[in-house]
DRENFILUM-494686 format. One record per residue (C-alpha): residue in one letter; residue number from 1; z, y, x. Coordinates in Angstrom, 1 decimal. Layout:
N
PT residuo num     up  north   east
PT       A NUM      Z      Y      X
...
***
This chain:
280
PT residuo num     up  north   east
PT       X   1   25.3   -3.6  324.6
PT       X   2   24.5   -7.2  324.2
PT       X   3   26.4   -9.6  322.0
PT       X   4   29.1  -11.7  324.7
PT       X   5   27.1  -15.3  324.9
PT       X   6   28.4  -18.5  322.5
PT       X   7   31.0  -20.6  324.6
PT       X   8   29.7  -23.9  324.9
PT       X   9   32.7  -26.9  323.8
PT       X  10   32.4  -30.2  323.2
PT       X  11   33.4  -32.3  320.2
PT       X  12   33.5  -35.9  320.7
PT       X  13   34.0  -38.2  318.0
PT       X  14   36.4  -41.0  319.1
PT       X  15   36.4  -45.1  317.9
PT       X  16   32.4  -45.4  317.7
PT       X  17   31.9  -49.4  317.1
PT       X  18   35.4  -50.0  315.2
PT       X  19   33.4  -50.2  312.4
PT       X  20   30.1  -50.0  310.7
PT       X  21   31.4  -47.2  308.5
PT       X  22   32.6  -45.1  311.6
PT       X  23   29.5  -46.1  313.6
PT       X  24   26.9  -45.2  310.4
PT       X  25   29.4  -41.5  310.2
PT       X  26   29.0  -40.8  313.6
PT       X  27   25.1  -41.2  314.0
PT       X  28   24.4  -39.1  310.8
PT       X  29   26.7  -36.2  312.6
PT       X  30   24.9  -36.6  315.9
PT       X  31   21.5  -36.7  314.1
PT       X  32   22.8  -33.3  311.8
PT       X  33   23.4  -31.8  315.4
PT       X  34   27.3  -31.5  314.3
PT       X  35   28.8  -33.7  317.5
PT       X  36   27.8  -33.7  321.1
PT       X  37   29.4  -36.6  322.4
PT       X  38   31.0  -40.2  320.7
PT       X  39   33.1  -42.5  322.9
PT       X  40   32.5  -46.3  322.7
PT       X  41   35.1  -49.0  321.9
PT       X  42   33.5  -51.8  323.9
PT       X  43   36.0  -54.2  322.6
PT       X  44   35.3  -52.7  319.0
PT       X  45   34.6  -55.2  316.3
PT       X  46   31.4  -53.4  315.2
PT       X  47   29.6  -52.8  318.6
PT       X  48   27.0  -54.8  319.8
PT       X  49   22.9  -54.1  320.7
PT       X  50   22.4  -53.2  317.3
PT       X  51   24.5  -50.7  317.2
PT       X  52   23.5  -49.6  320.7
PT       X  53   20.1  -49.3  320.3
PT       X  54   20.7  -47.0  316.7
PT       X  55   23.4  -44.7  318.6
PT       X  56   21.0  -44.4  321.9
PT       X  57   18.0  -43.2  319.7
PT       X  58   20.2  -40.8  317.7
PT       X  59   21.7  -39.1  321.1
PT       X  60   18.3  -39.0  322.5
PT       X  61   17.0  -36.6  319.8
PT       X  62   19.9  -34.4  320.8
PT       X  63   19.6  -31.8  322.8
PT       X  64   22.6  -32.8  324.3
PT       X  65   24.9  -35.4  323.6
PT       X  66   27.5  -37.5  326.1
PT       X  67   27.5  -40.9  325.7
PT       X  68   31.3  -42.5  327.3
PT       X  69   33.8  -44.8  326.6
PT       X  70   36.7  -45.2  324.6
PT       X  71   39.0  -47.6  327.1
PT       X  72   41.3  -49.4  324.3
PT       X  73   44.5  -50.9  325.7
PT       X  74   46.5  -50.9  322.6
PT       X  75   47.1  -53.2  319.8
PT       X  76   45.6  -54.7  317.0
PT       X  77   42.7  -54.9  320.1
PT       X  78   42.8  -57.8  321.9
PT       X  79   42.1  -57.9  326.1
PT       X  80   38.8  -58.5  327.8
PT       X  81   40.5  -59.9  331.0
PT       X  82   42.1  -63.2  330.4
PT       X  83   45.8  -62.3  332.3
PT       X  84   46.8  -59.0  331.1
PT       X  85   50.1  -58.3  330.7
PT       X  86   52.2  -57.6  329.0
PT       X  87   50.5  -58.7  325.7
PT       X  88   51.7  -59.9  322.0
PT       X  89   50.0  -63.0  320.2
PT       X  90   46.9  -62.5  322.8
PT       X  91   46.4  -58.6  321.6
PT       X  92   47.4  -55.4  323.4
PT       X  93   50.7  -53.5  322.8
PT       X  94   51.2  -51.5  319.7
PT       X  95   50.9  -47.8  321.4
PT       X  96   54.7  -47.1  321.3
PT       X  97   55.6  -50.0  323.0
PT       X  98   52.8  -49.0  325.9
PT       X  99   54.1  -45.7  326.4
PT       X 100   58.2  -47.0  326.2
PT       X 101   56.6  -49.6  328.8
PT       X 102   54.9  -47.0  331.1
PT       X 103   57.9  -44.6  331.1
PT       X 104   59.9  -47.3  331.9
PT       X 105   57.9  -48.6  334.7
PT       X 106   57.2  -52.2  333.6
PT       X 107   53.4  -51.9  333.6
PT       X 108   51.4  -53.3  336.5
PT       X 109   48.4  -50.8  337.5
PT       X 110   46.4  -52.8  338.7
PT       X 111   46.5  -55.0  335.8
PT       X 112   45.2  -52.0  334.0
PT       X 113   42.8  -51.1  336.7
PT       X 114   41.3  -54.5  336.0
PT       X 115   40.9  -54.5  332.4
PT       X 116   39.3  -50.8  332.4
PT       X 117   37.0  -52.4  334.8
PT       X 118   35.9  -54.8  333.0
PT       X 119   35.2  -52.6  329.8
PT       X 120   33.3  -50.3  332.3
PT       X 121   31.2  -53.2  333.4
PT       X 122   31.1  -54.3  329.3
PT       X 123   29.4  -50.4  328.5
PT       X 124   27.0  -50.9  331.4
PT       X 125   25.8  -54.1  330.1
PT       X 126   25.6  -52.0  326.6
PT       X 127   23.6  -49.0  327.4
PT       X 128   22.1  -50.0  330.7
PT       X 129   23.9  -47.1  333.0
PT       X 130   27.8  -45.5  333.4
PT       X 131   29.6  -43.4  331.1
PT       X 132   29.3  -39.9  330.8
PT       X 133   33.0  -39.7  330.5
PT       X 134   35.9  -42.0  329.7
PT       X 135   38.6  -41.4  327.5
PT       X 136   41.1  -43.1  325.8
PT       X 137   42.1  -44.7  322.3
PT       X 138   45.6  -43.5  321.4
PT       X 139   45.9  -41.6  324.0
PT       X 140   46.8  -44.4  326.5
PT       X 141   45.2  -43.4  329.7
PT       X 142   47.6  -40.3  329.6
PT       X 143   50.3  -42.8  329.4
PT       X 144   52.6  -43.3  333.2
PT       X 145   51.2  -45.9  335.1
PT       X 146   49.0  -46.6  332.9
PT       X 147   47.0  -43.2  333.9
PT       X 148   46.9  -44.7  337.9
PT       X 149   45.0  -47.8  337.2
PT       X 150   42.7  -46.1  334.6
PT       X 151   42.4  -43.3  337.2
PT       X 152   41.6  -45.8  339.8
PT       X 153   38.6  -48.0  337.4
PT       X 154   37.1  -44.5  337.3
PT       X 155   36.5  -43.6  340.6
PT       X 156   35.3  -47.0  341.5
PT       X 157   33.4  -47.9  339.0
PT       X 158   31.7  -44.6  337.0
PT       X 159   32.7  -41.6  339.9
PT       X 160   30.3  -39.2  338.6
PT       X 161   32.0  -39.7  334.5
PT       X 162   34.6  -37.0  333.9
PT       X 163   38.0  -38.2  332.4
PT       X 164   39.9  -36.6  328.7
PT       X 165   43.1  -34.8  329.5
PT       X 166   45.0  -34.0  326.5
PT       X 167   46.2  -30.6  327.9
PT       X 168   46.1  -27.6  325.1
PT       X 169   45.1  -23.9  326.0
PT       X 170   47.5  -22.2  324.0
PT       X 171   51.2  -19.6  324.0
PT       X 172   54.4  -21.8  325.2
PT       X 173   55.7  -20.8  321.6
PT       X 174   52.6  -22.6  319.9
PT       X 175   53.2  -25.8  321.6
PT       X 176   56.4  -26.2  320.1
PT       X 177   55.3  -26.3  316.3
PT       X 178   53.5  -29.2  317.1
PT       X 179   55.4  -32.5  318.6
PT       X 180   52.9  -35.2  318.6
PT       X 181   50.3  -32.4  320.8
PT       X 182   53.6  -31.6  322.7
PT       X 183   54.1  -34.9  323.6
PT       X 184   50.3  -34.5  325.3
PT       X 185   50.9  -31.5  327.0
PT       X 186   54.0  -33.2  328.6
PT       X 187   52.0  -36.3  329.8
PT       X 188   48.6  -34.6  330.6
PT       X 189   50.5  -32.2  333.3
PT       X 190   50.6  -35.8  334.6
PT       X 191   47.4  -36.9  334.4
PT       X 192   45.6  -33.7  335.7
PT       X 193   47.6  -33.8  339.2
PT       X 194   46.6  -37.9  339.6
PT       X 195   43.0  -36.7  338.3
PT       X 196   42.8  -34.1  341.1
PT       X 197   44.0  -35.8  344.1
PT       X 198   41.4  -38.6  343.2
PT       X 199   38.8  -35.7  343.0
PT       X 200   37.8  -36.9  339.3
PT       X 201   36.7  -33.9  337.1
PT       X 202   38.4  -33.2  333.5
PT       X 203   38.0  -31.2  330.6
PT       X 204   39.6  -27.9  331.2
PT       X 205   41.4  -28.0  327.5
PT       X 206   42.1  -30.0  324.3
PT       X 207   42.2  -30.1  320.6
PT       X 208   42.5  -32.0  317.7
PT       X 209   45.8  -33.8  317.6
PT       X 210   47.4  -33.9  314.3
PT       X 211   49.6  -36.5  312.4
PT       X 212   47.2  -38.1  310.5
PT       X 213   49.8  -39.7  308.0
PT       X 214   50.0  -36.4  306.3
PT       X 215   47.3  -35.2  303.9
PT       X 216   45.4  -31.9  305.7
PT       X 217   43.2  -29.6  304.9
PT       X 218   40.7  -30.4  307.9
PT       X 219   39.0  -27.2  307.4
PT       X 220   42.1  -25.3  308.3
PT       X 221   42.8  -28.1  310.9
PT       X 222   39.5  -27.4  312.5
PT       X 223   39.7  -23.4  312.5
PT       X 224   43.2  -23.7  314.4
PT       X 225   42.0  -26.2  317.1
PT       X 226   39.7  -23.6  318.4
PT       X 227   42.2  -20.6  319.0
PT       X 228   42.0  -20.3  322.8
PT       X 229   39.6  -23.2  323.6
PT       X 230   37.4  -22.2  326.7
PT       X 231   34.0  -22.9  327.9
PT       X 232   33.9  -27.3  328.2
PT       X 233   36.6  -27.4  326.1
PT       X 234   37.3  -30.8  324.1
PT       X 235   38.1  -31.1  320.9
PT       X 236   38.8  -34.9  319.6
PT       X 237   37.7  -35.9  316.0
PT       X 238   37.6  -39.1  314.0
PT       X 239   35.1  -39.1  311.0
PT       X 240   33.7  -42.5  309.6
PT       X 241   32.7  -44.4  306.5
PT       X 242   35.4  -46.6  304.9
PT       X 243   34.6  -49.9  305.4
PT       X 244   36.8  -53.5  305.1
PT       X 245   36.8  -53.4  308.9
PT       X 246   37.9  -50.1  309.3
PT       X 247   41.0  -50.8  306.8
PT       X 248   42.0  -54.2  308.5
PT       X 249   41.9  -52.7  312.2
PT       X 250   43.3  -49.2  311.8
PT       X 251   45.5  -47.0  309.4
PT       X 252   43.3  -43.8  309.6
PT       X 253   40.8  -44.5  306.9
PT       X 254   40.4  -41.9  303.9
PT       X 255   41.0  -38.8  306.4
PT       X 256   37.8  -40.4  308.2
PT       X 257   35.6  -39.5  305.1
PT       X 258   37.4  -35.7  304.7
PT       X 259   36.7  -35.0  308.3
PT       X 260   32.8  -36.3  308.2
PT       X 261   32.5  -34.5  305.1
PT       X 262   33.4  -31.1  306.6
PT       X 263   31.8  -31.9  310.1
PT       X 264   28.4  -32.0  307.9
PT       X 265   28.5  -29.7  305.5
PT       X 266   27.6  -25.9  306.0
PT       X 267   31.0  -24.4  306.3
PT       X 268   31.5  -25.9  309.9
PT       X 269   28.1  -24.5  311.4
PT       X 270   29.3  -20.9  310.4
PT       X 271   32.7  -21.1  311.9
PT       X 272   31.3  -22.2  314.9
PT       X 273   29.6  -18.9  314.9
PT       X 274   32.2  -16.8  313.7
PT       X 275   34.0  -17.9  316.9
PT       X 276   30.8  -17.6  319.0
PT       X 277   30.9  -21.5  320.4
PT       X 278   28.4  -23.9  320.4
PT       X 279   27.1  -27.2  320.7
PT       X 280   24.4  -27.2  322.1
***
């Protein structure tokens, strides 16, 4: 009888050019063969040809890794169209105040449909060609009325990427231990019906939300975001460097440097097998 063939998932590593410290941690994972796909801040403080160019030739001696891009409409970020709304001191929304916005239905779509086409046209000028895929920093493009005008940049702009739903794969009694990837679930219902009726593809699951303001053992994290994940499931993770950058722009630093750590080092590579899933 021959052994049932390794399910092939995908784990991306959010926030490339935030940094240098994230961008330098997620080139030495692609390069180890450990990720097989990074999403691109184009309004990042650390992205530029430089950092282009390094991350191009890195996912080029991969046998297979998806270049997309990180849409960023939340704060300390700061707008690449010059009339979004609603905005504070010239930057984005904090993400609570988004999401309170969207759910209230104060947001303009189209506002947002312009400024994710503008960091679409900002990734092309980049890397010379569309996205693979396009997600979303915190979460946003899962966020109401935010999610049409994302939805709606897509499918003009890069209709052949695929789009992150934050949708999990997992017992109804699982989902409730967990708020923050509740809260996912809830909005990603949302998401997957806009995503359909505009005939944009999605991953078919999603792991790797976790409250990052508590100390965790990623290895344990890790293990437990791959219970039920199926073929061309997603799972998010965030490892960097860190850097001065990194500590001015965001509050996820340390946890960064525990999750690269694990990523490369020979405990990871074995799980993956235990569970029969692969990268590649």
């Amino acid at each position: 009888m021959s052994a049932t063939p390794h399910r092939r998932i995908w784990l991306c590593a959010d926030d490339y050019g935030i940094s240098p410290g994230v961008n330098s941690a997620v080139r030495d994972l692609i390069a180890r063969g450990r990720l097989n796909a990074t999403s691109v801040m184009t309004v990042g403080a650390a992205i530029g040809r430089d950092e282009v160019a390094e991350l191009t030739r890195v996912a080029s001696d991969s046998p297979r890794c998806a270049i997309g891009l990180h849409v960023t409409l939340t704060a300390p970020f700061r707008p690449l169209t010059m009339h979004f709304r609603p905005s504070e001191g010239g930057m984005f929304l904090p993400f609570p105040k988004l999401l309170r916005a969207g759910m209230s239905r104060r947001l303009d779509p189209e506002l947002i449909r312009a400024e994710v086409l503008v960091q679409l046209a900002a990734f092309g000028e980049l890397f010379g060609r569309a996205p693979d895929f396009v997600d979303g920093h915190q979460h946003a493009q899962l966020y109401p009325q935010v999610r049409e005008g994302f939805l709606a940049a897509v499918k003009e702009a890069a209709p052949a990427a695929w789009v992150r739903q934050g949708g999990r794969n997992v017992p109804l009694m699982q989902r409730l231990t967990a708020p923050k990837a509740l809260l996912l679930d809830v909005l990603s219902a949302q998401f997957r019906r806009h995503a359909k009726r505009a005939e944009i593809a999605f991953n078919p699951a999603f792991a790797g939300a976790y409250d990052f303001s508590k100390t965790s053992d990623f290895a344990t994290l890790m293990d437990g975001f791959l219970d039920e994940l199926p073929e061309d499931g997603l799972v998010m993770c965030h490892p960097g460097f860190v850097d001065d950058v990194l500590i001015e722009l965001d509050p996820l630093t340390v946890q960064r440097e525990h999750e690269h750590a694990y990523l490369a080092g020979e405990h990871f590579p074995a799980l993956l097998d235990r569970r029969r899933m692969t990268l590649a």
